[in-house]
ROMARLO-710213 format. One record per atom (N, C-alpha, C): x, y, z. Coordinates in pm, whole numbers, plus 50000, padded with zeros to 5 digits. Atoms other than C-alpha are relative to their C-alpha. Last residue first. Example, Ala and Ser with C-alpha at 12.3 -4.5 7.8 and 13.67 -1.06 7.14 Angstrom:
<mipas>
499184988149994513674989450714499235010950073500894988150000512304955050780500905012050000
</mipas>
This chain:
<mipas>
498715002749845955341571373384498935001850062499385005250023952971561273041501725002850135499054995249875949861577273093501344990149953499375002149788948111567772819500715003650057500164991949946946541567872392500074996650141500994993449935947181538272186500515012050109499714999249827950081534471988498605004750020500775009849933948291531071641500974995650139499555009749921949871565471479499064987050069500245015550040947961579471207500784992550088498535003150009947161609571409500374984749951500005011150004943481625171321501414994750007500615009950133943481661671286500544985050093501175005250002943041683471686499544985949860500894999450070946641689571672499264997749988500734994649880949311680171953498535007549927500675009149973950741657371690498875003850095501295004550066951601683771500499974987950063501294990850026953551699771754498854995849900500324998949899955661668371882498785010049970500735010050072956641661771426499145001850172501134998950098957671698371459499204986050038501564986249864959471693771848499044999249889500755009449881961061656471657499365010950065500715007250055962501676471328498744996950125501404990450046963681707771600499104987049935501024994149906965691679671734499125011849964501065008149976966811663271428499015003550137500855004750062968421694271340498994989349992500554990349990970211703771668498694994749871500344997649847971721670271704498525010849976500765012350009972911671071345498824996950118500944991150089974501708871337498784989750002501145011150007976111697171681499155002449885501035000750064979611716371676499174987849996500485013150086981331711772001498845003949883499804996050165982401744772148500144986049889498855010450014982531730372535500685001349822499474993249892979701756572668501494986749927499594984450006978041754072328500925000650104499294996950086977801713872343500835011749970498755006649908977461708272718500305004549850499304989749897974001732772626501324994549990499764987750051972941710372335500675012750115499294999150058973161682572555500875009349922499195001449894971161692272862501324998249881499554995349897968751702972598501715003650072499194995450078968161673372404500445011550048499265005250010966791644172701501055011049883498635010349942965401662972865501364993349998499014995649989963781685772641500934996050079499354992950116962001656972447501195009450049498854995949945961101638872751500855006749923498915010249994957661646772716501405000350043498814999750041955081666472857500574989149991498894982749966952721660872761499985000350088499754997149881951191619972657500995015649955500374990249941949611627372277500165005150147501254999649845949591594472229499945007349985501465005050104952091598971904498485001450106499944992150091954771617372126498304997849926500844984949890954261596072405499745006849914501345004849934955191566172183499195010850076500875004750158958211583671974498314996750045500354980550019959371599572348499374993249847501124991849933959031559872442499935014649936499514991749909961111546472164498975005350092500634985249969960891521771906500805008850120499684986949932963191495071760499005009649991500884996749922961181469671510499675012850126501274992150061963301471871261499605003950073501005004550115966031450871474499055011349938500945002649886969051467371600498654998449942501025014349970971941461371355498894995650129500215009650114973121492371218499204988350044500734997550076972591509971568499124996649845501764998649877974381490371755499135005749878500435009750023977381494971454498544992250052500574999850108977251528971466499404989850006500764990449972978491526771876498894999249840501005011949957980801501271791497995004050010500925015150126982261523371527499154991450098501034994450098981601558271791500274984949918499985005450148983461540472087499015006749898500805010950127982721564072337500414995849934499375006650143985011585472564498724990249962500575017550004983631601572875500424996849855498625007849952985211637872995499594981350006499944991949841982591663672933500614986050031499214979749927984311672572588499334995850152498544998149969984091628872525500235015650067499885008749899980301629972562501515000350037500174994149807980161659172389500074993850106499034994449958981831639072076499925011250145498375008249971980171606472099501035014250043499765002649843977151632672098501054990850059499664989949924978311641571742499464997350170498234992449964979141609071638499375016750039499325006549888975251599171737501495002549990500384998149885973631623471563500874998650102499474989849925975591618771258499585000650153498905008949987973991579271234501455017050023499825006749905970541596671297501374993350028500344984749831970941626271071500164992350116498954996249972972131597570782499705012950066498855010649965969201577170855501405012250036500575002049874966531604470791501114991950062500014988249929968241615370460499784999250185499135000650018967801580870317501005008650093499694985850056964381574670465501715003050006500784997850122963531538070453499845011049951498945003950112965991533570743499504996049885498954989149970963731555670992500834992549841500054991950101961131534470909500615010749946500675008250144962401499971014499615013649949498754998250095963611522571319499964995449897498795010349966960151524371426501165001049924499825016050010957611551671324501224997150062500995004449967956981589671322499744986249990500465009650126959931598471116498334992050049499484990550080961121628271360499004990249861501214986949975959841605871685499835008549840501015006049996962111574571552498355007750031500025006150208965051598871442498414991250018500324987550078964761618171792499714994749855500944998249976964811586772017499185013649911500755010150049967171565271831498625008450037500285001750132969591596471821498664987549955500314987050092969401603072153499684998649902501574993049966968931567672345499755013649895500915016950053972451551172183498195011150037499075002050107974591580672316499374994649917500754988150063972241588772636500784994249871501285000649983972701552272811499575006449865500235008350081976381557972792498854992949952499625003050149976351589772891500234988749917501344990950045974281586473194500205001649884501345006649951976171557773388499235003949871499545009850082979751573673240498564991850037499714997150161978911605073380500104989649924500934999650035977841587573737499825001949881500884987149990980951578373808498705000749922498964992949888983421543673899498435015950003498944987850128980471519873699500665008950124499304991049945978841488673913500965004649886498454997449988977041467773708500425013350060499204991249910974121445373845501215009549929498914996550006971781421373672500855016049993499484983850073968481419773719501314999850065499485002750100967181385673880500285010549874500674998650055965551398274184499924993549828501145011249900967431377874439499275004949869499345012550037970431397174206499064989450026500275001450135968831431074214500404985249956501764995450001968831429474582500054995049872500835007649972972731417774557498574997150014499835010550140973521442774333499824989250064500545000350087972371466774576499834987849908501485004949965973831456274862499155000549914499975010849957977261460074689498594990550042500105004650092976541492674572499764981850010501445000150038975651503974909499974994449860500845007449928979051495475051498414998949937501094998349936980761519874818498944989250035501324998950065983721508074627499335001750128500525003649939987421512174753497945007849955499705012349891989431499874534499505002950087499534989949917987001524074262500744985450085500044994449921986361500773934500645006750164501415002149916988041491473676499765004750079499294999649846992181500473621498805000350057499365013049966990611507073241500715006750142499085000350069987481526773265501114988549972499104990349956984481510073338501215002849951499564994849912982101491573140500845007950053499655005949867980951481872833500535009350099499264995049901978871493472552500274992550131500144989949902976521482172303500975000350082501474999450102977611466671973499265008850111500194992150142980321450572134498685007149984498465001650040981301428772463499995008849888498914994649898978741437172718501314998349863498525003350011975991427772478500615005750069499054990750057972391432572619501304998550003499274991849878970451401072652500605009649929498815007749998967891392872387500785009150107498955014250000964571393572351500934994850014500605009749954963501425972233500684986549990499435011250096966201448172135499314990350109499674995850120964631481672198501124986849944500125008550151963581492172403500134987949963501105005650058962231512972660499844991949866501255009549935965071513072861499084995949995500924992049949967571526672574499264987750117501165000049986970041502272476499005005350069500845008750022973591509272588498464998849917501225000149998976591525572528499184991350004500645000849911980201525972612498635003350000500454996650029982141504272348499085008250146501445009150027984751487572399499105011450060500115009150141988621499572320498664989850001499385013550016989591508672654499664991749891499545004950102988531547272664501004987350028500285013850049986621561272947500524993149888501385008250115987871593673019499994991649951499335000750103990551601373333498804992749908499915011349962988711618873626500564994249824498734999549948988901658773663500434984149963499885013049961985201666273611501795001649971500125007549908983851690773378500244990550084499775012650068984851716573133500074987650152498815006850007984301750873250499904988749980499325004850154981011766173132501674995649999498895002950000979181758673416500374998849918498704987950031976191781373401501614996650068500504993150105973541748073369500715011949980501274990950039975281729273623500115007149877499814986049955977701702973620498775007749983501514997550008976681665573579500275013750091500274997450102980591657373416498755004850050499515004850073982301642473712498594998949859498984996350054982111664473966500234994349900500214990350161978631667474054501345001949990499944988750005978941652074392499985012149924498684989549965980491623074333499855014850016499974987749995977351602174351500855008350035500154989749864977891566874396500145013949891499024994449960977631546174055499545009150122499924990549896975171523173936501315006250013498504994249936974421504473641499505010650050500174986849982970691483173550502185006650054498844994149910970321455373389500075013150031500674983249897967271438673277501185000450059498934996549920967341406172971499725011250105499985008549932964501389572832500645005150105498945008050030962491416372682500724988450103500165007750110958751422072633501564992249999498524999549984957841430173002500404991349882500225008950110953931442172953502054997450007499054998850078952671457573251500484992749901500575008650123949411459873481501365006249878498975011549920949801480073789499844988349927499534999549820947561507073704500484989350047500624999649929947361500973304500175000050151500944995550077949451493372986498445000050076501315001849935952661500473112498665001749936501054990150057955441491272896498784999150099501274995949952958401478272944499065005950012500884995550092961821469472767498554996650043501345005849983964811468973006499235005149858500495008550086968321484373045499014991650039499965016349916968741503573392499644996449784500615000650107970441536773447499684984249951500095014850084971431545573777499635004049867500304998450079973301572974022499794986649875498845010050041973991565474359498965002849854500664998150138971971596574578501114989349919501045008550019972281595074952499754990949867499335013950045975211618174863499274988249999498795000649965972571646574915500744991149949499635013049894969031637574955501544999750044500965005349906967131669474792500254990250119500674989249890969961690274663499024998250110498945002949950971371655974476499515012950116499945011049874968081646374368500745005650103501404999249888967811682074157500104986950117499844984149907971661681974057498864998850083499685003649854971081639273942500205012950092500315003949856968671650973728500414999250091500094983249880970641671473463499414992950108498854996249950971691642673212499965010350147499164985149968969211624873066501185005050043499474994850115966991597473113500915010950035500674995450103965741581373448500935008549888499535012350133966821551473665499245011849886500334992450106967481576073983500094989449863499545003150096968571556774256499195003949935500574998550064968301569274644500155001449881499154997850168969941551674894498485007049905498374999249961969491552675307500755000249881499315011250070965931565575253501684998950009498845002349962964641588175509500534988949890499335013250068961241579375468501235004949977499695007849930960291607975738500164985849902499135004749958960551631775523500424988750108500364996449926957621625575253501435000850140499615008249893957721613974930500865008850165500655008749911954761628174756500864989550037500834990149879956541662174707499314988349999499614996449871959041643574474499455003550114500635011049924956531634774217500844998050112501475002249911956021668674129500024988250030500354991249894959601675074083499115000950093499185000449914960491645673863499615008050137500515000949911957541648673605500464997750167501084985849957959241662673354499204998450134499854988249960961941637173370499415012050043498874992650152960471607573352500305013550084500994990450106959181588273673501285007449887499995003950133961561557673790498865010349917500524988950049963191568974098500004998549838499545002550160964131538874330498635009349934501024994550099963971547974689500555001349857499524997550159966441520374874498385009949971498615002750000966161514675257500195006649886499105008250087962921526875360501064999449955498935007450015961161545375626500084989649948499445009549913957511553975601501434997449970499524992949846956081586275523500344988850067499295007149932955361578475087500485005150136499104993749930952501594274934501094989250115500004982850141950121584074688501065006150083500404991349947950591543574807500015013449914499624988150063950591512774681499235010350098500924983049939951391479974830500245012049877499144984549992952981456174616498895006350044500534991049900951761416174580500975010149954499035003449890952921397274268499295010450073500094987649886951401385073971500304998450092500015001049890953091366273672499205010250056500824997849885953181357173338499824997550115501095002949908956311342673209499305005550054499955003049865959881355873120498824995150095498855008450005959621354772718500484993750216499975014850048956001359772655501174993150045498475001350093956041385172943499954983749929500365009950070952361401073136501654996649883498744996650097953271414273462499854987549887500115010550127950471420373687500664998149870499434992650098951241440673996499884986449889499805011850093948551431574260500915004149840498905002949935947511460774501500914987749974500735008949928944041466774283501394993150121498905008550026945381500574111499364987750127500015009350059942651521274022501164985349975501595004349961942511546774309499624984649931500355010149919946361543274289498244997250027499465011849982946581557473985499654990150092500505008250075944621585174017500404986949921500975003849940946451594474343498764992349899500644987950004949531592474135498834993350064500594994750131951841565874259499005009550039500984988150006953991556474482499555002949891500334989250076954511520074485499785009650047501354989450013955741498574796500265010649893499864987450132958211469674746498615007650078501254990649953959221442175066500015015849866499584986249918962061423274913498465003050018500315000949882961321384474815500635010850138498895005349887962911379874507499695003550182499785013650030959291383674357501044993950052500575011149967959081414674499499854988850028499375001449838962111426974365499064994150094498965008149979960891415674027500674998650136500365011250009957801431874037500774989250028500765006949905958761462574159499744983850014499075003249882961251461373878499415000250149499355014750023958771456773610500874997150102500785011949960956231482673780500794986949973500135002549887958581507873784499164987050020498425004649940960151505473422499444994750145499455011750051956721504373288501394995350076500175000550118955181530973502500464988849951500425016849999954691527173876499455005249851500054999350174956791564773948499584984349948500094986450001958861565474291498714999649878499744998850170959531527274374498905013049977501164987950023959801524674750500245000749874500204989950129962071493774848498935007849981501024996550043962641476975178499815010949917499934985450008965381452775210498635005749970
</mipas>
């Protein structure tokens, strides 16, 4: 198959790499100052999966037909990195592996059903034009076809209650591990602690052909595959686990190790997350909230977060309103109190504005581009 990878940041470059390596044809787009410095050699440095390099074209603009365009820039930068793919690449799928909740509307206007909605577990870091650091062992990503915005990714003046489809509840958990994280080393649990799969009566009987091909790609690649029935359940189980780790770890300016050295700081992050358990349920997705805590209880110290990392850098825009936002809206339009939500998100814009400050930032993330 021939892949286009949107965005040659950490996520993009690890899964370039990998599809590569299983022996798909990959081409980068990247920013023109990117590619000036990118030597066409993706260099993937991993104590646990082995240093490697692997061929990948790069380009600043994509005008060639391809099968799969995989869409790994952040949110803010979604729009403008759209206009360097070009119409004659025609893509026959286009997968979105980014945060949030509101994207798939903008794809979906651009490509249509084309559009199979992802979210990928991983922990990657770019630390140079095609030069990456892949710390964990495990990489999965879930898909779902694109229903069209019916099943919970309504617009911004939909204040009716979303989606029609019966909400996820079988007694395991539906969240995962952010993509930039966050449990180095080890696979992600399917059975507890993070989140499983589809409703009960599994997936669709009749599943979408493109999923299929997919998870075989990803399979040569060695990234594991799960097909989910809708996209809502892709994005909310991702976001559930991602929110609160990413606002409490920005808010405290450190790793979860420092988050749970502030008493106060903890219990905003462990609300956080039952109150998006509960918008997640008003737009029609159920969560385990104990398994859900529990993740959280036991994810090592070390846990960071990209919006924590950008934040400190000084990369702007982040994904700050991305990812809080889309929430806070589903909250008001669904009458979900968020007092927790809301509060750690102003915390994380203050701790975003003083970082943007000419004094000295004691953070030791270095300073970079990071999608």
């Amino acid at each position: 198959m021939r892949h286009a990878i949107l965005g040659a940041g950490g996520v993009g470059l690890a899964l370039g790499a990998a599809l590569a390596r299983g022996g798909h044809d990959v081409t980068l787009v990247m920013r023109e100052s990117s590619r000036a410095r990118y030597s066409g050699v993706i260099d993937v440095h991993s104590g646990l999966r082995g240093d490697h390099r692997v061929a990948a074209r790069g380009v600043d603009r994509l005008d060639e037909q391809v099968d799969v365009l995989w869409v790994t820039v952040k949110a803010p930068a979604l729009r403008a990195a759209l206009d360097r793919v070009g119409p004659r690449s025609a893509p026959h799928s286009v997968v979105p592996l980014l945060n949030g909740l509101d994207h798939p509307r903008l794809l979906r206007e651009r490509f249509g059903l084309r559009q199979l909605v992802g979210a990928i577990r991983i922990e990657a870091e770019r630390t140079a034009p095609g030069k990456v650091t892949w710390n964990s062992l495990f990489a999965e990503v879930s898909l779902a076809a694109d229903d069209g915005g019916r099943a919970g990714n309504h617009s911004p003046h939909d204040n009716g209650r979303p989606g029609h489809h019966t909400p996820h509840d079988n007694g395991r958990p539906e969240a995962d591990p952010p993509h930039d994280n966050e449990r180095p080393g080890a696979h992600p649990p399917r059975d507890g602690g993070a989140p499983d799969t589809a409703p009960a009566g599994g997936p669709s009987a009749h599943p979408d052909p493109r999923l299929s091909a997919l998870t075989e790609a990803l399979a040569d690649a060695g990234i594991g595959c799960v097909p989910e029935r809708d996209p809502a359940s892709v994005l909310w189980r991702k976001l559930v686990l991602l929110l609160p780790l990413a606002l409490a770890t920005t808010a405290a300016d450190g790793p979860l190790g420092v988050v749970r050295r502030q008493p106060a700081l903890l219990s905003l992050l462990r609300d956080t997350a039952r109150e998006a358990c509960a918008v997640a349920a008003a737009d029609s997705v159920a969560v385990d909230e104990r398994n859900l805590l529990h993740t959280l209880d036991t994810l090592p110290g070390r846990t960071d977060t990209s919006l924590h990392r950008d934040v400190a850098a000084g990369v702007r825009p982040t994904e700050l309103t991305a990812l809080t936002e889309p929430v806070l809206r589903r909250a008001r339009d669904q009458h979900v109190a968020v007092p927790a939500i809301a509060e750690l998100a102003r915390r994380a814009a203050e701790r975003e504005l003083r970082a943007q400050m000419p004094a000295p930032h004691g953070s030791t993330y270095r300073k970079g581009e990071t999608s």
